[in-house]
C-alpha positions as CSV (number, residue, x, y, z in Angstrom):
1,X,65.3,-115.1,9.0
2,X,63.7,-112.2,6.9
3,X,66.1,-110.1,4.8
4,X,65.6,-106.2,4.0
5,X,67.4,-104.3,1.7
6,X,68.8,-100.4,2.6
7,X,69.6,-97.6,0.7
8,X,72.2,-95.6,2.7
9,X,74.2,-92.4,0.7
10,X,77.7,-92.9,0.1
11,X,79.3,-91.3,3.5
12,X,76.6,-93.8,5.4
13,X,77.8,-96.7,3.3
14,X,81.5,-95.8,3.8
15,X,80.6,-95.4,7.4
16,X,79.2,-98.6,7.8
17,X,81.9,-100.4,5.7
18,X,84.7,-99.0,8.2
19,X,82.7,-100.0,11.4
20,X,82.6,-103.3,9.7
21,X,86.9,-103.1,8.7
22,X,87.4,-102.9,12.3
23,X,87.0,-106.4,12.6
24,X,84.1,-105.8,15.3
25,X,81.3,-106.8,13.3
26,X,81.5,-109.3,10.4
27,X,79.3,-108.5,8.0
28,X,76.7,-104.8,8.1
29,X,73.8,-107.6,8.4
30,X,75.5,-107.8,12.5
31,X,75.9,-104.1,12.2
32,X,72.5,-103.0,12.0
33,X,71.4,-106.0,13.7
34,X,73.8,-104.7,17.0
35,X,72.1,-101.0,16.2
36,X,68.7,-102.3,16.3
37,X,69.5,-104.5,19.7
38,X,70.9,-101.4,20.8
39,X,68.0,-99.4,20.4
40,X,65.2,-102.1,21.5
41,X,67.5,-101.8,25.0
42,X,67.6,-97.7,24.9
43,X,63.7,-97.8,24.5
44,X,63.0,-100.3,27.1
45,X,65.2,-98.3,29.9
46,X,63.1,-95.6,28.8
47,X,60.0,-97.1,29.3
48,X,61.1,-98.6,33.0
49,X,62.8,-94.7,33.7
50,X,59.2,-93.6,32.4
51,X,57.5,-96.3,34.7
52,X,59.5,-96.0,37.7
53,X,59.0,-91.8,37.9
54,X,55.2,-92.7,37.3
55,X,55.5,-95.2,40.4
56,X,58.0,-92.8,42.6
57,X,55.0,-90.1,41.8
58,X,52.2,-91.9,42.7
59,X,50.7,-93.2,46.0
60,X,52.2,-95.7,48.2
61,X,51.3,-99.1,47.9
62,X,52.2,-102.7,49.9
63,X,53.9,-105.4,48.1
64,X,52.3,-109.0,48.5
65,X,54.2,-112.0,48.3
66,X,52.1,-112.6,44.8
67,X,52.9,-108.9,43.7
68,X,57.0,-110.4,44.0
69,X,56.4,-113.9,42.7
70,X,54.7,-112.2,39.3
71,X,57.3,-109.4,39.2
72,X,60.0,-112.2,39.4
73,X,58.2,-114.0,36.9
74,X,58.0,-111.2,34.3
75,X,61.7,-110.9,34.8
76,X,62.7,-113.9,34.2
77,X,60.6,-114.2,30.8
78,X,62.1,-110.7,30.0
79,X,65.7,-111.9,30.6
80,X,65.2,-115.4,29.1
81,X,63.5,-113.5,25.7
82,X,67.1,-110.9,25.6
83,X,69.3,-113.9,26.1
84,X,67.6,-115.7,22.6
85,X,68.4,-112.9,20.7
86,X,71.8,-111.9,21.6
């Protein structure tokens, strides 16, 4: 694991240290590391909103049974890859 040091102004840091008093979050290393999760998942719903209005927009097309066997696939990898990190 790679480590990073921030430099956060005082109402940041005294943010951060009370998210952390809740007893949610154990340390701010699982802080930002639960904000960064958090937005890898907001830009990836963006991306399929994005994709799916591009798809809804565009012309009709017929599913093969190889088309649903590589979308199922891709899913799979995808949810396999989100469950490692959490």
């Amino acid at each position: 694991m790679q480590s990073m040091n921030i430099s956060l102004p005082d109402p940041l840091k005294q943010f951060v240290d009370g998210q952390i008093s809740t007893g949610r979050y154990s340390s701010v290393s699982e802080y930002v590391r639960e904000l960064i999760r958090a937005d890898e998942k907001r830009k990836a719903e963006e991306l399929l909103e994005t994709l799916l209005i591009e798809g809804l927009q565009g012309e009709e097309a017929a599913f093969t049974r190889e088309d649903w066997q590589a979308i199922r696939q891709e899913a799979a990898a995808y949810v396999k890859k989100t469950r490692s990190h959490a």
